[in-house]
Structure formats: C-alpha cells, structure tokens
N, C-alpha and C positions, 0 to 999 in steps of 0.2 A: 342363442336366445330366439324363442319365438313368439309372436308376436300371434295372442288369441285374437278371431276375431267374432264377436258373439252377434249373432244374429235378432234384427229386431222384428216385431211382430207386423203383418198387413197392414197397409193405413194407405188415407187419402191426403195427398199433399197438394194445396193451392198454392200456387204461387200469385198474388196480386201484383201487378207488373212483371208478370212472367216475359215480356220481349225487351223488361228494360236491359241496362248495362251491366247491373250489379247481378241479374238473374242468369246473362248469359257470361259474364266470367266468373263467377263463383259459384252458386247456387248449383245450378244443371250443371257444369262440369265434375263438381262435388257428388253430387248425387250417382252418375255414371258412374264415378271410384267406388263409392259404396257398393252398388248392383257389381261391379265386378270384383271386389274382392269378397262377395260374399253378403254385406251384412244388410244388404236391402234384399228383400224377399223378391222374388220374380212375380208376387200377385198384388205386390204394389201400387200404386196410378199416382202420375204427378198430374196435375190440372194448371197449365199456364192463364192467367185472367188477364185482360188487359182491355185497351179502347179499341189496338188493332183489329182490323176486319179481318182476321185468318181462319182457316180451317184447322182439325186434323193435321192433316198433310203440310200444310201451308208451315204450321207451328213446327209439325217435324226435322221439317228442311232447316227453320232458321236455328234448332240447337242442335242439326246435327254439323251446322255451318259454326256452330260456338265450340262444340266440340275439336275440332279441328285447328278451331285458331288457337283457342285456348291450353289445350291440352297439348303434353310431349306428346310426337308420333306414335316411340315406342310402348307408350301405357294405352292406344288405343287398336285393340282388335274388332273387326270390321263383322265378326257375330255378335261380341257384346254390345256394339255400337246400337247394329238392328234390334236386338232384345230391348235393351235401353227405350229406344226410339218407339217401340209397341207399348211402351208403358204410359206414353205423352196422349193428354188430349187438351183441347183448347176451348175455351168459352169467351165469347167478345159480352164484356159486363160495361156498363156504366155506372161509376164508383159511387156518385150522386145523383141516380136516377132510378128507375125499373127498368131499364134494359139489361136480360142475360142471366137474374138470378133465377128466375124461375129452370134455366136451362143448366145452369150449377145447380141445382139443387136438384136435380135427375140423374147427373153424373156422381153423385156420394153414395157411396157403398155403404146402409147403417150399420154393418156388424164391423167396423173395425175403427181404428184411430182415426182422427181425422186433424189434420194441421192447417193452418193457414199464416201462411205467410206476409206481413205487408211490405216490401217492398218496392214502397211508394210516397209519396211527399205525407208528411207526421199530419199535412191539412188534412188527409182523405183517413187518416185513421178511423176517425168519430164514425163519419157515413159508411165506413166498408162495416167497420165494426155494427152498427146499429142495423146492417141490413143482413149482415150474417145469422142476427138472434132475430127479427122479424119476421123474415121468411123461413124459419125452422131449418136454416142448413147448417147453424152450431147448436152442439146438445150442452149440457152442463159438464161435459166431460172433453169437449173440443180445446186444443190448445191455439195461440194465436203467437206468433213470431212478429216483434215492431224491431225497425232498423233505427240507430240513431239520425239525428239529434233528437234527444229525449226532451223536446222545448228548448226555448230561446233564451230561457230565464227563468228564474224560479215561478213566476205569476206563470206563463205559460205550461213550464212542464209540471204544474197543479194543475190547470186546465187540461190535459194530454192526460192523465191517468185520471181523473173524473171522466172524464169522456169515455173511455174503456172502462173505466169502474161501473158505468152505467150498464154493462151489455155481460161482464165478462166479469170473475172474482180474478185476485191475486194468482191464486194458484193456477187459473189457466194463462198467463199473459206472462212470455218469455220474453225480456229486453234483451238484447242480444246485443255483446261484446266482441268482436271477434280477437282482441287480447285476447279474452280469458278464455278462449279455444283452443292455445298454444299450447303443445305439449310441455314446453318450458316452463310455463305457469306453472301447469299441475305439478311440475315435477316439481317449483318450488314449495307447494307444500310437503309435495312427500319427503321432500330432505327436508325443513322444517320438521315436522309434526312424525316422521316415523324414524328421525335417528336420531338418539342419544347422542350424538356428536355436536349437534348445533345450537338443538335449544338451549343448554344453558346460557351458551353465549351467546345468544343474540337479544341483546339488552343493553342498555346505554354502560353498564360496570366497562361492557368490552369490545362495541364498538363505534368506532371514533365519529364515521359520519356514513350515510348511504346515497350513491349518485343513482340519479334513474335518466337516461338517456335513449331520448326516441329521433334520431336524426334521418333527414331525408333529402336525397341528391336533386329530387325535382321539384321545378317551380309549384305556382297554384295551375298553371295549365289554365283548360279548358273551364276551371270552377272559377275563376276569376270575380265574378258577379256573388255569386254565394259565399265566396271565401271571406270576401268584404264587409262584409254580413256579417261575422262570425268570428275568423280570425284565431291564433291559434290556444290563448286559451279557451274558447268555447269547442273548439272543433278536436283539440287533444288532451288538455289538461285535463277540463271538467269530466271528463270520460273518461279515455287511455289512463293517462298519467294516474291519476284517482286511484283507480280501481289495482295500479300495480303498485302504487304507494302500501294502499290496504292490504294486499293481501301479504309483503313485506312486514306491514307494522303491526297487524292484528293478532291477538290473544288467541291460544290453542282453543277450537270449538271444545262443544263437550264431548261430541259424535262428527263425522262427514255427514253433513247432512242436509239441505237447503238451507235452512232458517237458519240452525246453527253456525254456518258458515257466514250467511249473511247478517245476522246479529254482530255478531265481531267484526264484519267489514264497518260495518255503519256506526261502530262506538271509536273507531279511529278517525272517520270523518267528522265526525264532533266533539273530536279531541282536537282537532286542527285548527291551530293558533291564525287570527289573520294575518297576514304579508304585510308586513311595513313597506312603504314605498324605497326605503336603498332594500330592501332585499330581491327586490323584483325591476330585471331586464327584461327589454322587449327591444325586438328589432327588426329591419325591412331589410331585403338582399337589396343590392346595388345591381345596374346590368351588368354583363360580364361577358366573358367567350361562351357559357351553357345558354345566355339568352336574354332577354330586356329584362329591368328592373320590375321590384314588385308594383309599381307604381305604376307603368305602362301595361306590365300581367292582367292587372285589374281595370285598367283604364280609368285611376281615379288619380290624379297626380295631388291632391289635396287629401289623399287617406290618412289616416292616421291607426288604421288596422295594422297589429302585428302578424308577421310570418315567422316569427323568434320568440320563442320567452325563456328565460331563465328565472327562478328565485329558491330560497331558501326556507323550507320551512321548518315548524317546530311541532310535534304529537306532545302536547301537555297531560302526557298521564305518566307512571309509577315507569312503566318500562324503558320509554325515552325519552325521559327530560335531559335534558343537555344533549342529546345526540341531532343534529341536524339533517334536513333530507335537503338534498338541491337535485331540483327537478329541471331538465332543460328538452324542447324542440325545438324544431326548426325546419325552415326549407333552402334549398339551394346550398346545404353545407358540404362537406369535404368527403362525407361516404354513408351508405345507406344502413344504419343498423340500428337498433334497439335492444339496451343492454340496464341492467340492473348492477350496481355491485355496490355488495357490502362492504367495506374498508374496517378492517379490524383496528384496535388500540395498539400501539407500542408493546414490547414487553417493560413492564414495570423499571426492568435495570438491566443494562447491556452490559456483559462480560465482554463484549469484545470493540476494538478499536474503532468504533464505525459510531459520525453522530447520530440521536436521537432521530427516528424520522425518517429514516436513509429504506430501513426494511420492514414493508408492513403485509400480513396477511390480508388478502382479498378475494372474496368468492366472488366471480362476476357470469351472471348470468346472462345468457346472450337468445333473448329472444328470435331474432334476424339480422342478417339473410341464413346463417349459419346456429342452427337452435343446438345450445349444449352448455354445461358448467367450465369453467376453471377456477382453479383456487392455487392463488398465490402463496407459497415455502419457501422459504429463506434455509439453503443448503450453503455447505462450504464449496465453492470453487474444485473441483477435481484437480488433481495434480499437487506435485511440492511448492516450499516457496510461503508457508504462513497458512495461517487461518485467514482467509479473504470468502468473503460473504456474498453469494448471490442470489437471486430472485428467480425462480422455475416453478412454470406452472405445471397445477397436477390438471391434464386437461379430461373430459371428460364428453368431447364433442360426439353427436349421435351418428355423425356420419362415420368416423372411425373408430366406437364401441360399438355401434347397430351393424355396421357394414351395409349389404344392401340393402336389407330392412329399415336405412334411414328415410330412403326414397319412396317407402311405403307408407311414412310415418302420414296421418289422413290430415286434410289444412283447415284448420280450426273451423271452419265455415262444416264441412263434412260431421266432424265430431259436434260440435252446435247442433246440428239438424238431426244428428240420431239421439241427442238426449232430446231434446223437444221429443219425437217420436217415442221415447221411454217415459217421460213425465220426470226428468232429473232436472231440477233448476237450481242446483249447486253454484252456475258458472252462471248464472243472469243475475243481472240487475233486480231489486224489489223498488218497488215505485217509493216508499221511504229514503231506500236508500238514494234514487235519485235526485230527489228534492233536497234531501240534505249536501251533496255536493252540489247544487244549484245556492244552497243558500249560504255555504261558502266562497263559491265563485263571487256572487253581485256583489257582494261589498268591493271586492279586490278590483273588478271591473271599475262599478261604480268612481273609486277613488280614481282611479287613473284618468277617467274619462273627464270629472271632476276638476283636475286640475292640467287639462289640455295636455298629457303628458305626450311627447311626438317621439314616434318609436327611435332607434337609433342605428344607421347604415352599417351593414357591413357586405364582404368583397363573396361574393358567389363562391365555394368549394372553400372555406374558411371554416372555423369551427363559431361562427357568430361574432357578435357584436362585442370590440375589446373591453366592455364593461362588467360584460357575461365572465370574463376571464379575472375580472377583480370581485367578482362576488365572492370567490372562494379565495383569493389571494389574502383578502383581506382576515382572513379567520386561519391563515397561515397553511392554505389546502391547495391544492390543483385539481382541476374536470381533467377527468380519462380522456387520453385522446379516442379521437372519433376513428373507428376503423372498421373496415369491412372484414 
C-alpha cells in the first residue's frame, strides 16, 4: 500500500504566537513533515508573529532549535532542514496595538492563500482578528485557525464567535480539534459510512453499550493555575469527548462534505439527555510515587476542580434509545491511551455451555498511543477436548497492516493545517455546533457546583475513583481496562 501524497497550492501561513509552546512542538515541526514529504510547496512562506523582539535569523534559529528537540533524529535531514528554514520570516506585532501590521502586511504575497493562525490566549482573538480586516491583510477569501477553549461558557463562547463573526464569515474561521485530526477518526467514518458490514448494526437493536476513554499518565504539571479554572469537563468533555461521542452517534450525511457532516454532528448534541447527578463521577488524584496530589499540583488545597470524570449518558433519538454511552478522563491514571469501543449485544440464544454475558463482540478503536481497530470474535479453542469458546481479536493496528508507512502516518495537527490551506472544514468545529455542546455542558456544571459536590480521591496509576467503577457495575457492565 501506498500512501498518495497530494500536493497543496502556494500560501502564506501566520503563525500568531509563532515562539509560543504549542507553535514550537506542533505547528513548525508539522509543517517541516509536510515540505518534506512533499505536500508543502517550496514557494510557500510561514510568517511567525509574536511580541518577541526577533529578527529573520533570530526566528530561524529558535525553530530550527524546535526542530531538533522535537523531532526523531532520523526524519530530519540537515537540507530539508535548511530549505524549511528559508521558508521562515518574522514580524514582532502588537496584538492590541499598531505596532508590526503595517510590516505583516508587506510580507503577504496577494496571489495566493493566506492563513492565519491564532495561537494565542481566545482574549486576543477579537483584536488580532479586527486588525487583520482593518488593515487590509485578510481578503474575504483569507482563512483563520482559533485554538481551543472555544469560551468558558456558553455566554462567553457567544461572545468569542460574535467577535470573529464581526471581521470574518463562518466559512473562513476553522475551530480546530486536534481529535478530529486522527487518522483513526476518519477512518471511523470510513468503516461506518463505506462498509456494509457495520451499518446496519450500529444501532441500539444490536449494540449493548459504547465506552469512550481518554486516560492520561500525567499530572496538570505546569497548567496548574489554568487547569483550576477549568477542570476536566471543560478542558476534555465539552470538546474531545463531544465531538468523538458525535461522530460515533451521528446519522449517515447525505454527502462528505462540511455542513453535511457537521449538521448531523450537531443533532446528536441536542439529542443529549442531561446527566442526572448518580450518573456522573468526578475525582482528584491523591499524591503518590508519580508526584503530589492534585491539590498541591494546583496549589489550591480547598479546590473543588475535577481531574476525573466519568458518567453515563443517553442520545434520545430513534437510533439509540436504550443504548448508553459512558464517557470517562482523567489524570494521573494507570496508562496513557484513548480508545473508543463499541460492545455489541449478546447473541439472542447460546447453543453452547457458557453463561449469558461470558462472550461479546467488540470493535475498539484505539485512538493512542498506538492508532488502529480491533474487533472482538468468539472462536472455539484450537485443539480436542469439547467445544470451549474463546475471545481473539481480529487486529487491525496500522503499524502492522501500514508497516513503515505507519511512522509516516502525518499528526493530526499536519493534516489540520493542509486542509485549512485547501478550504475543507469537514473536521472543525462550526460555531453552532459549539454553543450547543456549551449549552449542554452549564447545566451539568451548574448542578454540581450547585450542590457543593467535592470531587472524590483516588490512588495515582489506578483507573479512577472506585465510584467510576460502580457507574457501570451497577447496570450489570464493566470499563475496559486502561491499557497502553
């Protein structure tokens, strides 16, 4: 198998905090994989903007310094590096003032695309935006890239796309996921939507329940102040979780095609039943041998912020009523990965000796560390001795169906940033759609905050808080274990 790689057309790329953190390990290292495998043009220009006082050369140096930490040794060659590196220029702007755009708007080449990037605090949106269309360096054809959190709150992220709605139509203003970058994603639709194998069944007739698990080995670190803020349904559910719920639960488009896609992400989110309070765990790690509790992480020993949540929900329409989703994150758990699976029904009646229960099919998508399918078949046992029934997965991992072609596979942030440069917002956010999982979130907030609820401890490298483990006990289920 090989892996096309299609070329995209000339364009001017801004990066707005082009020296931050997110621009030097994702963004610029991303971009180099593209120019080297082809699908960035060599007459390209990225433009880093920031408050730094750097030059040219100055900027060079610090991502050819990103480059290096960032990147395996062996995907960098020290020509493509320098090519790369000729494509960088630098503008020192002030986001909220006149200094620098007049000196951006001399560096834009008018015959070709032009992107802009914000990766920068959601406050400086408004003003970068409002100074892009004033000083004529966005045309009505210019696209703009915002990084989450898409607002605080529903009031807020209304305000945050009025803001941009002021300068900029829908169509140019890409919200950006980097889930929905994962090759695993897309490929959940393509097994959805291009094989007669799954759609019929994937409907509450035939399957029992769907987990979606996004766990993670490290603390809040260094976010500590922000994290507190925020916490982990606003910082993964309202966002992450959401959007892989969606794409899971939503109706066939009528076509692949922005709207259509996002039409049917957004009638699943408004099909979403509220959380009753026993459906929904939240919890804080304990300190442990990986490091101090969340409560010192943050420096807030009176928080009441979760780093856990689990609950249970329900999509009140025709296809799965009765089928339940339980969504769980967390930090400080037992291993790093992000997985989807669907659990299929029982067969009807068991011809063979084995109770109810015992053997279920399951396709489990496995976002990360390791992106690929398995699905669970119930084969007999090899060998004499009876009909005895075991569980073998059909795997499907890309690293051993792609071979090395897995390690080429581009990191969502890469494939992000060349559909921006095409005009495909298939895989973004529409500002609808975000408001509507904001206006889902507040109430569930709301309630909890409401009634003082105090997250509940559990032990660092655990799979969360032993309550999280009765949410589904109680409905006669178990959570997958957590595995890398």
């Amino acid at each position: 198998m090989v892996a096309r790689i299609i070329p995209v057309e000339p364009f001017d790329l801004v990066i707005f905090g082009g020296t931050g953190d997110l621009a030097r390990r994702k963004i610029l290292p991303g971009l180099y994989r593209r120019l080297a495998d082809g699908q960035m043009p060599p007459e390209a220009r990225i433009i880093g903007a920031a408050r730094s006082d750097l030059d040219d050369d100055g900027f060079r140096e610090l991502v050819r310094e990103a480059l290096y930490e960032y990147q395996r040794e062996e995907d960098l060659d020290s020509e493509q590096v320098e090519t790369f590196l000729g494509l960088l220029f630098y503008v020192t702007v002030d986001a909220k003032g006149d200094a620098g755009w007049e000196d951006l708007k001399k560096l834009m080449n008018p015959d070709r695309v032009h992107a802009f990037y914000f990766s920068v605090a959601p406050s400086l949106f408004g003003p970068i935006a409002e100074r892009l269309k004033d000083r004529g360096i966005a045309d009505d054809e210019a696209r703009i890239v915002v990084e989450k959190p898409f607002g605080h709150d529903l009031e807020s992220a209304k305000a945050l796309n009025a803001s941009l709605a002021q300068h900029f139509n829908e169509k140019q203003i890409y919200r950006i996921d980097h889930y929905l970058g994962k090759e695993t994603v897309q490929n959940l639709m393509a097994v959805r939507f291009g094989n007669m194998l799954f759609e019929p069944l994937w409907n509450s007739q035939y399957v029992d329940h769907i987990q979606i698990t996004v766990a993670e080995t490290v603390g809040v670190g260094g976010r500590g102040e922000y994290y507190d803020r925020s916490g982990a349904m606003r910082d993964m559910v309202q966002n992450h979780l959401l959007q892989l719920l969606c794409l899971i639960a939503m109706e066939p488009p009528s076509r692949y095609d922005p709207d259509a896609v996002r039409d049917e992400k957004l009638k699943v989110i408004r099909a979403l039943d509220t959380v009753r309070p026993d459906d929904l765990v939240r919890g804080q790690y304990l300190a442990g041998p990986s490091g101090p509790s969340y409560l010192e992480d943050v420096g807030n020993p009176n928080s009441l912020t979760e780093c856990f949540i689990a609950m249970r929900l329900a999509v009140s329409n025709w296809r799965w009523a009765g089928t339940p989703f339980y969504l769980r994150t967390g930090k400080r758990l037992k291993a790093r990965t992000s997985e989807i699976a669907i659990v299929f029904k029982d067969a009807p009646h068991s011809i063979f000796d084995v109770p109810q229960g015992r053997h279920s099919n399951v396709l489990s998508i496995r976002l990360q560390p390791n992106e690929g399918m398995e699905m669970s078949v119930t084969i007999k046992e090899p060998g004499p001795g009876g009909m005895r029934l075991i569980d073998v997965p059909l795997d499907m991992s890309f690293a051993e169906a792609l071979g090395e072609q897995a390690s080429d596979i581009p990191d969502a942030y890469e494939r992000l940033i060349m559909d921006v440069i095409r005009g495909n917002q298939t895989l973004f956010m529409r500002g609808d759609e975000v408001e509507a999982a904001w206006a889902w979130t507040d109430p569930v907030i709301a309630d909890w905050e409401s009634r003082g609820h105090v997250p509940s401890p559990y032990d660092q490298g655990s799979s969360g808080p032993d309550d999280a483990l009765m949410l589904l006990h109680r409905d006669g289920r178990r959570w997958r274990d957590i595995r890398q």
